[in-house]
C-alpha positions in Angstrom: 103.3 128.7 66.6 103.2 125.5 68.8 106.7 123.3 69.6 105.7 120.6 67.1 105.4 123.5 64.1 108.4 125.6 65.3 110.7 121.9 64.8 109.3 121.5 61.6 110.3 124.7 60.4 114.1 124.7 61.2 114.5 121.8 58.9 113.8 118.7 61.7 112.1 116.2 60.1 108.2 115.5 60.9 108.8 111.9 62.8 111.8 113.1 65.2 110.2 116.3 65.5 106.9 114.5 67.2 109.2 111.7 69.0 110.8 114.6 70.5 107.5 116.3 71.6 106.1 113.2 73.0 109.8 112.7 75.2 109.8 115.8 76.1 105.6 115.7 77.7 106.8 112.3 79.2 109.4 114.1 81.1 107.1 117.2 82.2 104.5 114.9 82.9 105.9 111.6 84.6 109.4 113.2 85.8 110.8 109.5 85.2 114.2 110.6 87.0 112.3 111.9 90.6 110.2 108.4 89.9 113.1 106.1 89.9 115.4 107.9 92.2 112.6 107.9 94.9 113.3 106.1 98.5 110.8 104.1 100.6 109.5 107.2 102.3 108.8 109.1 99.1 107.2 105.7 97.3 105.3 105.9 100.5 103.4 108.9 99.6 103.3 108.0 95.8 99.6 108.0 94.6 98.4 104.5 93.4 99.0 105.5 89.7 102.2 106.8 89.8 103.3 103.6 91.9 102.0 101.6 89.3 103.6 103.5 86.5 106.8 103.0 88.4 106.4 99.4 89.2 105.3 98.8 85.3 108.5 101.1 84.5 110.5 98.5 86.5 109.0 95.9 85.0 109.6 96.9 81.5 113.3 97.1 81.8 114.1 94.1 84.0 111.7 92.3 81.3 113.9 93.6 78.5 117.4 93.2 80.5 116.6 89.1 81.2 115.7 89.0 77.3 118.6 90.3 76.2 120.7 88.1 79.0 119.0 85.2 77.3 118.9 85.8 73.8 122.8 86.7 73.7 123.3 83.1 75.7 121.3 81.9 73.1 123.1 83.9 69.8 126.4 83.2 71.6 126.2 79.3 72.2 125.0 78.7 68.9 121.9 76.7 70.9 119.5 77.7 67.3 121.4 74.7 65.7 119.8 72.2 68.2 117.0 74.5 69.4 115.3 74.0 66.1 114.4 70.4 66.4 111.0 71.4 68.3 110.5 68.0 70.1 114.3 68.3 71.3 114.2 72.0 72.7 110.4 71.0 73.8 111.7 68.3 75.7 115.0 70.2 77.6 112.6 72.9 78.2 110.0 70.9 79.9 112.5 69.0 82.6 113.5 72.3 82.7 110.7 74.0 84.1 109.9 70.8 85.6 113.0 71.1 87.9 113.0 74.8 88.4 109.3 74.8 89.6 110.1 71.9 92.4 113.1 74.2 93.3 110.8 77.4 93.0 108.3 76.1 95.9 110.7 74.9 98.0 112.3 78.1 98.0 109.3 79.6 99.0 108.5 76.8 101.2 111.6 77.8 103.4 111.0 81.6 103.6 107.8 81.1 105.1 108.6 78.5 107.1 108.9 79.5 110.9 109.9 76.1 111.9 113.2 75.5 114.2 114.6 71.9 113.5 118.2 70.9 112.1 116.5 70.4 107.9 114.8 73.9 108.1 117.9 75.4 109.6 120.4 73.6 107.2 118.1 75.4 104.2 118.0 78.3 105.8 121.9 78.8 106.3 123.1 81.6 103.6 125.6 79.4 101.4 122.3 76.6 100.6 119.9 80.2 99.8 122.7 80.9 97.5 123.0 77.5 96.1 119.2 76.9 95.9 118.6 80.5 94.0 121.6 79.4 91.5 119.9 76.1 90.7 116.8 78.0 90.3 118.0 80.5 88.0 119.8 77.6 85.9 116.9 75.7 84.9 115.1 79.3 84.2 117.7 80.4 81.9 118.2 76.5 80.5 114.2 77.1 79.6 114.5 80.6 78.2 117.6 79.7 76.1 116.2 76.3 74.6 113.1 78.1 73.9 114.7 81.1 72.2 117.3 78.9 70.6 113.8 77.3 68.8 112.7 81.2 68.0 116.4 82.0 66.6 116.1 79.6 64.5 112.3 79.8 63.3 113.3 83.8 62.2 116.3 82.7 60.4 113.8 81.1 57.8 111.6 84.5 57.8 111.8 87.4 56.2 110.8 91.2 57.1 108.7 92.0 59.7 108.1 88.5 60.5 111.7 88.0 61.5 111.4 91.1 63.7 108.4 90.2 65.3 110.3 86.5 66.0 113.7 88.2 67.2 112.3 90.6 69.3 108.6 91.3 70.1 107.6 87.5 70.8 110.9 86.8 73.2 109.8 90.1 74.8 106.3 88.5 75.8 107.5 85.2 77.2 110.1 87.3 79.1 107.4 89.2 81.4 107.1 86.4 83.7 111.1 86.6 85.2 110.5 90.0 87.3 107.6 88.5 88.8 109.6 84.8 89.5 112.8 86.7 90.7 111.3 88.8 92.8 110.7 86.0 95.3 114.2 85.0 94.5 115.8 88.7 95.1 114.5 88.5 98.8 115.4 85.0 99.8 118.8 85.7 99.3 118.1 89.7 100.8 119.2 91.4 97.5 116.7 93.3 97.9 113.9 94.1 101.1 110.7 96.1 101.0 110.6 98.4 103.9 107.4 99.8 105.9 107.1 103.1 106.7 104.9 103.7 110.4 104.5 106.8 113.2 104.5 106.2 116.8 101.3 108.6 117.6 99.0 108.6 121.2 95.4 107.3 121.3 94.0 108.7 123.7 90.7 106.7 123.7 92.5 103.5 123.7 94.6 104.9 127.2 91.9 105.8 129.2 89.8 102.8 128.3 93.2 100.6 129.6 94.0 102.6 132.7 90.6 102.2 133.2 90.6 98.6 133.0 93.8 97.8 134.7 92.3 99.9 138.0 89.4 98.1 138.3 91.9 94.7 137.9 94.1 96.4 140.2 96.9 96.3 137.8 99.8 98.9 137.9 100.2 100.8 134.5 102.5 101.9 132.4 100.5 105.3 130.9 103.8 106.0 128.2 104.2 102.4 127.2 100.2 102.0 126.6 99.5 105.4 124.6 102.1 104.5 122.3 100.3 102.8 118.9 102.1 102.0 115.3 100.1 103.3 112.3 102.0 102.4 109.4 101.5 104.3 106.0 99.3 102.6 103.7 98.4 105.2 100.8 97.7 108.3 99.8 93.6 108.6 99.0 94.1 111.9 97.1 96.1 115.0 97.0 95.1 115.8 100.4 94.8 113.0 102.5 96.6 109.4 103.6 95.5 106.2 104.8 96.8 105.1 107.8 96.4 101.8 109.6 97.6 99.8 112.7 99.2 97.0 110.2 101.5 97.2 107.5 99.1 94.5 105.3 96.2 96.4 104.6 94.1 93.4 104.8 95.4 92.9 108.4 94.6 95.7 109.8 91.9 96.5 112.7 92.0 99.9 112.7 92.6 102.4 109.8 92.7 106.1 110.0 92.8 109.2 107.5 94.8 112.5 107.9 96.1 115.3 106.0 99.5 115.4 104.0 100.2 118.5 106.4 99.9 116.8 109.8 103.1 114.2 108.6 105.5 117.1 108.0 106.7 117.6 111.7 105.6 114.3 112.6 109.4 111.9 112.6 108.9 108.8 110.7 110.6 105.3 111.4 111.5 102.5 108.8 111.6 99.2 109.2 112.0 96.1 106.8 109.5 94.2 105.6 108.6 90.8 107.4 
């Protein structure tokens, strides 16, 4: 008798008895606890599906958490009265996101910049990176509530699963872009940082090739400082073997190298943040 027949037959109704089942594989199979609770080292190994079933895990609940920041805004301010005049929420919405997106590149504008001069520095100081992010989130949530303020009040004319499709499945779907617009956000004002994981390992080739050079130039050397190379952690190729390469960007890098999970266990591993 499998699982699914042995719940049916202590009185558990079919539909629990199968959403229980299917829980219960999701935990054997995805361990969503280990997934979440993971640091940079152990993302650092993760293969690329289970990184993206994380990431897509992520991005599920922050998706739900900004709808449901919004929608109660929107529930709680009454904004449906209003909202439901489409050219009126149309028109709030569109300086809105008008605003938000001149704030947005400017914002992104300034962490890239590498400049040094009194404007860059004033925007770069931590109280106008708070100020700038509050601005931006503003207009975002001024958008996201006029627009749901205009759905609240659209399903309060519906009835069935029209109004639950309106209420919850269509707010849902305009609510995936926010992780992706935050995350920008998130590291301008360092909530959060991404971290690179590298070894310090000796290439042999590349030292004799310098020594080599650097006597024929008649050039002292330093032999520890020269065998010394980065090779950051890119990601895992299989079960039994890891990408390595001599830049944390994949795209960057000028020399890439494969090893075995087994050679990283007594090898010490450093952290550093992301640039």
């Amino acid at each position: 008798m499998d699982v699914f027949s042995l719940l049916k037959s202590i009185g558990i109704p079919g539909s629990v008895a199968a959403g229980g089942v299917l829980i219960y594989l999701f935990v054997v199979t995805f361990r969503p606890i280990t997934l979440l609770s993971a640091n940079a080292f152990e993302k650092k190994l993760f293969s690329k599906e289970k990184l993206f079933l994380l990431m897509s895990w992520q991005h599920f609940w922050q998706t739900m958490l900004w709808m449901c920041v919004f929608l109660s805004f929107t529930i709680s301010l009454n904004v449906q009265k209003w909202a439901i005049n489409q050219k009126l929420s149309s028109t709030v919405g569109s300086i809105a996101i008008v605003v938000g997106e001149l704030i947005f590149f400017l914002i992104l504008a300034v962490k890239d910049s590498k400049k040094e001069n009194s404007k860059w520095n004033i925007l770069k100081s931590k109280p106008m990176k708070i100020v700038l992010s509050i601005l931006f989130i503003l207009c975002l949530g001024v958008f996201y509530i006029s627009f749901d303020g205009f759905i609240v009040g659209s399903a309060l004319q519906e009835k069935g699963w029209n109004k639950f499709i309106l209420l919850l499945i269509f707010p849902f779907f305009i609510s995936l872009p926010i992780p992706f617009l935050m995350k920008p956000i998130s590291r301008f004002i360092e909530w959060s940082k991404e971290m690179n994981i590298y070894i310090i390992s000796v290439n042999e080739d590349r030292q004799q090739e310098e020594v080599t050079q650097d006597v024929q130039n008649d050039v002292p050397t330093d032999v520890d400082d020269k065998k010394r190379v980065h090779w950051y952690i890119l990601h895992p190729i299989n079960k039994e073997f890891i990408l390595l390469g001599n830049n944390a960007n994949r795209k960057l890098c000028t020399e890439t190298k494969i090893i075995k999970f087994e050679e990283l266990c007594d090898t010490t591993m450093f952290i550093e943040e992301k640039k």
